[in-house]
Phi, psi and omega in degrees: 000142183268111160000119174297130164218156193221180201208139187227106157230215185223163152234186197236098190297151200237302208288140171319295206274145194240062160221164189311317187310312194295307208310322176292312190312338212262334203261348161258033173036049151249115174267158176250150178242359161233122178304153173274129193322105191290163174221084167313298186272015165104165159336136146307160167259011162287352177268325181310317182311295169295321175306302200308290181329289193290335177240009156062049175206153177280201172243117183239016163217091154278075156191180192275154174192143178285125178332316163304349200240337175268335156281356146282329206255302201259322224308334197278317153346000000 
């Protein structure tokens, strides 16, 4: 049976945008060299529209909020 081994480094970010999202794309090596579009104040609502449409449910939270905090507020929703 062969030994086990393993490797320990850092990495160095690379990708323009510094939010979770880019960060995961960058940690399966795809880097960006533009970050990706934030929507602070929520979705157009033509897209709120298609989501709705394509999954046959409303939306009953378009804006950003910390997961703990949209699920007291919205869960019973």
């Amino acid at each position: 049976m062969k030994p086990l081994i393993s490797q320990v480094g850092r990495m160095q970010e690379f990708s323009a945008g510094k939010d979770s999202l880019n960060g995961h794309w960058e940690m399966m090596g795809a880097s960006l060299k533009e970050s990706l579009d934030t929507f602070p104040n929520g979705f157009l609502s033509w897209l709120i529209h298609k989501i709705e449409t394509f999954s046959n449910r409303k939306v009953i939270l378009n804006r950003p909020a910390a997961t703990l905090t949209a699920i007291k507020n919205f869960g019973q929703q």
